[in-house]
C-alpha positions in Angstrom: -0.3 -76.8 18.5 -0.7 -73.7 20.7 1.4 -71.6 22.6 1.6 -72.1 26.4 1.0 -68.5 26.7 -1.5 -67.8 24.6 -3.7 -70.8 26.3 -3.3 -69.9 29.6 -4.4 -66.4 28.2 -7.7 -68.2 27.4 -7.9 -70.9 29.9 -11.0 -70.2 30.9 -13.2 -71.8 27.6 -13.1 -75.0 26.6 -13.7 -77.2 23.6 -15.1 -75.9 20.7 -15.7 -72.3 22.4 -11.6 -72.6 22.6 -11.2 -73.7 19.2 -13.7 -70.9 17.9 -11.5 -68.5 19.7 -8.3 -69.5 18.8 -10.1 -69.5 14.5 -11.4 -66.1 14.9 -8.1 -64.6 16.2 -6.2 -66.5 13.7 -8.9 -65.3 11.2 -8.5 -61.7 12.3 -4.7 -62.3 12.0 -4.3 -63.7 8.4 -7.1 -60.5 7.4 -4.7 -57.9 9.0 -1.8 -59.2 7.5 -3.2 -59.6 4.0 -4.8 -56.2 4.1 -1.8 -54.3 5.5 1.7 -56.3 5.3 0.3 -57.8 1.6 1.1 -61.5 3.3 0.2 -64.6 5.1 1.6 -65.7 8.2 -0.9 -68.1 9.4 2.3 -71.4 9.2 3.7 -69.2 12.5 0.8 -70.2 14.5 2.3 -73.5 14.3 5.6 -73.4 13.6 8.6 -71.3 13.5 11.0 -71.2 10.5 13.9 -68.9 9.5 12.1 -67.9 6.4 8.8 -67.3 7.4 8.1 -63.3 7.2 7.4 -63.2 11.0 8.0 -65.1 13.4 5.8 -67.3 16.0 6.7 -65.1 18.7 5.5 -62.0 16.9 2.2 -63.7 15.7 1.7 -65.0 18.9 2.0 -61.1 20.2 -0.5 -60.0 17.6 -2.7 -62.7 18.7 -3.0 -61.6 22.4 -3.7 -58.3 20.7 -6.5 -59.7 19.4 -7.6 -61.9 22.0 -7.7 -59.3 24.7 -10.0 -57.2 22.8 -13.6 -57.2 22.5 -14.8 -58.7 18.9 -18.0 -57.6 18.0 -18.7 -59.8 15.3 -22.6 -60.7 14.1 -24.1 -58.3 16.0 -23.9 -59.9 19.0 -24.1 -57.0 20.9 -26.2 -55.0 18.7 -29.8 -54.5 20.4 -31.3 -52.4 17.6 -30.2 -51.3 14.0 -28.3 -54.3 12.9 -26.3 -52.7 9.8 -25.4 -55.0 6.8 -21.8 -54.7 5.7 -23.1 -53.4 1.9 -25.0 -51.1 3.8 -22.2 -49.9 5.9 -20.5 -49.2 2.8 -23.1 -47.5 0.9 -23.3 -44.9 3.9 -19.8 -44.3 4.0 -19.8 -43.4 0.5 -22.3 -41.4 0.4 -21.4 -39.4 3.1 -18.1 -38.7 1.1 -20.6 -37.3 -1.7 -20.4 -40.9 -4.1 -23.5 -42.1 -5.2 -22.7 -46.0 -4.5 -25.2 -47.3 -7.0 -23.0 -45.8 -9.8 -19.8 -46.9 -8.7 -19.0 -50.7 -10.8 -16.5 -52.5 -11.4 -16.6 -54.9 -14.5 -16.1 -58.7 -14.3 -16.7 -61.5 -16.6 -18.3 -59.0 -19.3 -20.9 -58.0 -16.3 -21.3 -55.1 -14.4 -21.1 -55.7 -10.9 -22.3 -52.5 -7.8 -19.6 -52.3 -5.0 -22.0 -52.3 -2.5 -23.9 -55.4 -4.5 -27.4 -55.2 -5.3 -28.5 -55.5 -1.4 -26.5 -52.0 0.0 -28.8 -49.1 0.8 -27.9 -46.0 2.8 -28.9 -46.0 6.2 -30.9 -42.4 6.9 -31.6 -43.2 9.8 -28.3 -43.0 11.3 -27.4 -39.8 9.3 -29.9 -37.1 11.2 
């Protein structure tokens, strides 16, 4: 079920480039508000109920949010330097002076690296 809105808003794909759409901004939706409001809300994209912590109107607001901005996601757009997300990570920490090969977290009686065993800083965006 979609809002009338939201698929006039995005009338211009059709079939699965629609359905992708619709996903990724749901996607980007139920990440946002697990990582900031500490919830789900993906039921309001198809339903509205009194005790649902927002309401369809709201997560239909956030999803034009979404929608109307450029997503840059698999570096589509990227034409040279394609950055890994463990890499990413690994820069970021060491520019704040953490040496990310040190930094573990335990699970399962193993050590495990935050930036996994892939993430290397990338000097070549650092000169």
């Amino acid at each position: 079920m979609r809002s009338g809105a939201h698929s006039r808003a995005l009338g211009r794909l059709r079939g699965e480039q629609l359905e992708f759409a619709l996903d990724r901004v749901d996607d980007q939706i139920d990440v946002t508000s697990r990582a900031f409001l500490g919830l789900t809300v993906a039921c309001a994209r198809c339903h509205d109920q009194n005790s649902d912590p927002i309401s369809q109107c709201d997560y239909y607001a956030l999803a034009g949010i979404f929608q109307s901005t450029d997503t840059l996601s698999g570096g589509q757009r990227a034409v040279d330097g394609i950055m890994d997300t463990h890499d990413l990570h690994a820069t970021i920490l060491h520019l704040l002076g953490l040496d990310h090969e040190a930094l573990t977290h335990n699970y399962a009686g193993r050590d495990f690296r935050l930036t996994n065993v892939s993430g290397k800083v990338a000097g070549k965006i650092l000169l």
